[in-house]
N, C-alpha and C positions, 0 to 999 in steps of 0.2 A: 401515599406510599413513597417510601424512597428507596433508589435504587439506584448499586455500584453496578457498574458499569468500566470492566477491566479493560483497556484496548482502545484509544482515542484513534484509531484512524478513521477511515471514508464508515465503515459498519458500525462501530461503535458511536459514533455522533451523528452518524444519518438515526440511529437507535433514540440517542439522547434527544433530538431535537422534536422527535413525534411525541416521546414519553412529557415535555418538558409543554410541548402545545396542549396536554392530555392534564397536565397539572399534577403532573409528578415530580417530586424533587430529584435530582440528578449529581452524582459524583463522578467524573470520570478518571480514570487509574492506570498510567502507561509508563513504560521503564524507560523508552525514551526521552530526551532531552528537550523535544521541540516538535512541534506539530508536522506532520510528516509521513511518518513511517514510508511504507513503499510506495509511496507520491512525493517521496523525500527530493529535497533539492541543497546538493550542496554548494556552499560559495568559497570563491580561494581566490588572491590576488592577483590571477589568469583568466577568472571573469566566473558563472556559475553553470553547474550541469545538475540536467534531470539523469540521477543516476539510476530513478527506479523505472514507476511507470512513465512510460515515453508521450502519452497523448491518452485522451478517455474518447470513447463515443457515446453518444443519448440517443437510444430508440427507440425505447418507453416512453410515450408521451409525459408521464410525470415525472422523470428525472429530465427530460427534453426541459421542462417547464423550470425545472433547480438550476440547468445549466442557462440558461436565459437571464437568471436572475441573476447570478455570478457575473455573465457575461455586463449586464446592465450594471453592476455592481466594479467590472474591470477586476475580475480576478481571473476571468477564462477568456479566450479568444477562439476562432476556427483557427485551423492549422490545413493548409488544404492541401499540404505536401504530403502529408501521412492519411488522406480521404480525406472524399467529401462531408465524412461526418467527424470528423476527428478535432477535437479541441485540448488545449492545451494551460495550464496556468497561467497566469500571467502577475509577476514575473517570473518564475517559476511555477513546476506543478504540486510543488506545496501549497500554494495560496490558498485554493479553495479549501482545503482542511484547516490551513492556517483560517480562516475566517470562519467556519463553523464552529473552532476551540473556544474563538473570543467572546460568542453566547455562554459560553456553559463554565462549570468549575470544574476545571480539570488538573488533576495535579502529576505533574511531569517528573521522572526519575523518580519512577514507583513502582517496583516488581512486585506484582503479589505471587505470593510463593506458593499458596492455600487457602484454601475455602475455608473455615467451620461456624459449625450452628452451637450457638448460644439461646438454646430454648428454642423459640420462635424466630431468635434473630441471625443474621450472619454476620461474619467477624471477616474480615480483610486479615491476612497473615506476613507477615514481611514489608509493611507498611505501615506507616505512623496512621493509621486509620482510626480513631477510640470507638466512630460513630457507627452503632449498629443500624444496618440495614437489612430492607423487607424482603427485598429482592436482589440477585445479580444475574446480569448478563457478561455474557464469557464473547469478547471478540477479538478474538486472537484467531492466526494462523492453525491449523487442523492439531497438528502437533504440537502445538503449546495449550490449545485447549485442551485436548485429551485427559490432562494429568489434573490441572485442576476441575475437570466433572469427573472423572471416575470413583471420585471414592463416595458419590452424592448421587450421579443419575451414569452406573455404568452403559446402560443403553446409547444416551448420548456418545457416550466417550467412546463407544464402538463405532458410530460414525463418522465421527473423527478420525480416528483409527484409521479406516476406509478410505480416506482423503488423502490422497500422498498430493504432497506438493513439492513442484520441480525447483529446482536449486538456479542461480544466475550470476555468472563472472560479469561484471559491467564493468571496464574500465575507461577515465575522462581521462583527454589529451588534448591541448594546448599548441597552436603552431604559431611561429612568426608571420607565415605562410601561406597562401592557401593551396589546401591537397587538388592533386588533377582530378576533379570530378567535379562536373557541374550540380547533375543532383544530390539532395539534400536532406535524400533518404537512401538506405540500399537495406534491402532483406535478403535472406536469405541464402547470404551465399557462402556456401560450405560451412565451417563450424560459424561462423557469427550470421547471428540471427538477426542480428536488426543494428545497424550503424546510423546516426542522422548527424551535421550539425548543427550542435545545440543552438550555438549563437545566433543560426536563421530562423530560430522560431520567433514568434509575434511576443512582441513585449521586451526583445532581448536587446544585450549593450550590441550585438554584433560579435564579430570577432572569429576567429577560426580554431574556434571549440566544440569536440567530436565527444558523442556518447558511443561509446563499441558493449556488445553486450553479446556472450557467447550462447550457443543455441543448449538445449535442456543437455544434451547427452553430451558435449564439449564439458559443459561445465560441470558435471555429473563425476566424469572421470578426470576433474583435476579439480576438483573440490578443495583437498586439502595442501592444496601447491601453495608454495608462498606468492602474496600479492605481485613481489614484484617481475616475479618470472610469469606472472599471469597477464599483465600488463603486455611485458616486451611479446610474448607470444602473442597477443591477440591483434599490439599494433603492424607485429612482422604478418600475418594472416590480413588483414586492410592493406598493407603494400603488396600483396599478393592479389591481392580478388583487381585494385587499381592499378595493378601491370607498370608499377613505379615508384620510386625510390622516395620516400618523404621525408620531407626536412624536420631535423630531430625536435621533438615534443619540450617546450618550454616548461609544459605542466603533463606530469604523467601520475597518473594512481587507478589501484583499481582495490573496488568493493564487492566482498561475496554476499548473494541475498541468498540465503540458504533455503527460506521459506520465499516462493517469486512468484508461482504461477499454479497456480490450484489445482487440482483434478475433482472436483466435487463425484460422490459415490453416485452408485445409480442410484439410489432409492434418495436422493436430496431429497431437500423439503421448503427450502429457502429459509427457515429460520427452525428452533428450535426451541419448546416451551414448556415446563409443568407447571402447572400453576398452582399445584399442591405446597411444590416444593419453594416453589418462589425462585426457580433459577432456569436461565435460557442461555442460548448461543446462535451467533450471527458471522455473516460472513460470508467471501464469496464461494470459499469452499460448501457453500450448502446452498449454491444455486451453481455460478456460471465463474471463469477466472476473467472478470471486467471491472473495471471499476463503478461502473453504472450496477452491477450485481449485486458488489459489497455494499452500494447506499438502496437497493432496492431492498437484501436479504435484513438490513436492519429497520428501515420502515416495516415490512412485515411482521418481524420481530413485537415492535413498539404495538402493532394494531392488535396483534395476539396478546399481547400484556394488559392495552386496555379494555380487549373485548368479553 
């Protein structure tokens, strides 16, 4: 059987990798650039920041066991500033995705726009795709899935639907300096949800490079502000929370994640599958918003497909 597989992040290739041990051939199809998505790590001449997700944890014995392998492999490290279970890429928290792409084919700056059936087959739409396949799985975010399953399994697309996912102002800053705060994390306080720096995570050049990431409703109601009045706002809101005046950002930018943080429906399911149809959907919106989720909701996925 072969089977496209839309959406290379942590679901989609935890998907690919079961289907592909199962002896299934595998395409994977993502409009991004580079292996990533919201495990993205950008780099700039001020050094790199995790601008999406900050650290994973393993407490599924068998994602424990993935992350072990990584770690022995030097893609993951503990992080013991963010918990006792919290691990981290290494060099960034793209690696470990970046190293699951490099098994598979996956072809990058590829939006598929639409589904359709060719007979028995499926057609990939708005991508150089010619090769019909048997099956696809849909791993995208709740809201990008919706529209490509609705016009093929409306039911799924209702649970999609159901799945709102919270939005994330994250902006990277840059000092000559380093800020008055010993620790190396700060949650929660007032609109910014979660501050770390980057530089002191395990694997890093060093350097005094700050992730700032605003909390669901901060970002919610300035969604569509311009990036750079998001930025100055969030690092004037850190000189606030550290009761002092910080020496101006060498490197300032910031990134909207529109799709950040999942709400999975009540009635989840961890994956989604007809086997009639030949098409499924994965992700963390259909278990938990973790990234241990996203790579358990597509293993599930994969054992539904081969069972």
């Amino acid at each position: 059987m072969r089977v496209a597989i839309v959406g290379a992040g942590m679901a989609g290739l935890a998907c690919a990798d079961a289907l592909v041990a199962a002896g299934y051939g595998t395409a994977l199809f993502d409009k991004g650039r580079g292996p990533g998505g919201r495990m993205s790590t950008r780099r700039t001449e001020h050094g790199a920041f995790d601008h999406g997700a900050q650290y994973l944890t393993a407490r599924d014995p068998a994602f424990l066991a993935q992350v072990k392998a990584w770690e022995a492999a030097g893609v993951v490290a503990p992080w013991p500033a963010a918990g006792p279970d919290a691990w981290v890429g290494t060099p960034g928290m793209s690696a470990p995705v970046r190293a699951m792409a490099a098994g598979h084919d996956v072809r990058w700056s590829a939006r598929v726009d639409a589904l359709r059936r060719d007979g028995s087959d499926w057609v990939l739409e708005g991508v150089d795709a010619a090769e019909p396949f048997d099956a696809v799985v849909i791993a995208l975010p709740a809201e990008q899935a919706a529209p490509l399953l609705a016009p093929h399994r409306p039911g799924f697309a209702a649970t999609a639907a159901a799945s709102r996912t919270l939005p994330c102002w994250t902006v990277m800053a840059a000092f000559d300096a380093p800020l008055p705060v010993a620790a190396d994390v700060i949650r929660n306080a007032g609109a910014i949800g979660w501050a770390a720096r980057d530089g002191a995570k395990p694997g890093r050049a060093g350097g005094e490079t700050w992730v700032v990431q605003a909390d669901p409703d901060w970002s919610q109601a300035h969604l569509e502000d311009e990036p750079d009045e998001v930025a100055a706002a969030l690092i004037d809101l850190l000189a606030r929370h550290l009761g002092a005046a910080l020496p101006p950002p060498v490197h300032l930018a910031a990134h909207r994640w529109r799709y950040a943080r999942s709400r999975p429906p009540a009635d989840a399911r961890g994956a989604l599958w007809d086997a009639g149809a030949g098409l499924g959907a994965c992700g963390d919106w259909l278990l938990a918003p973790r990234v241990e989720a996203a790579w358990a909701s597509g293993r599930r996925l994969a054992t539904l497909m081969a069972g």
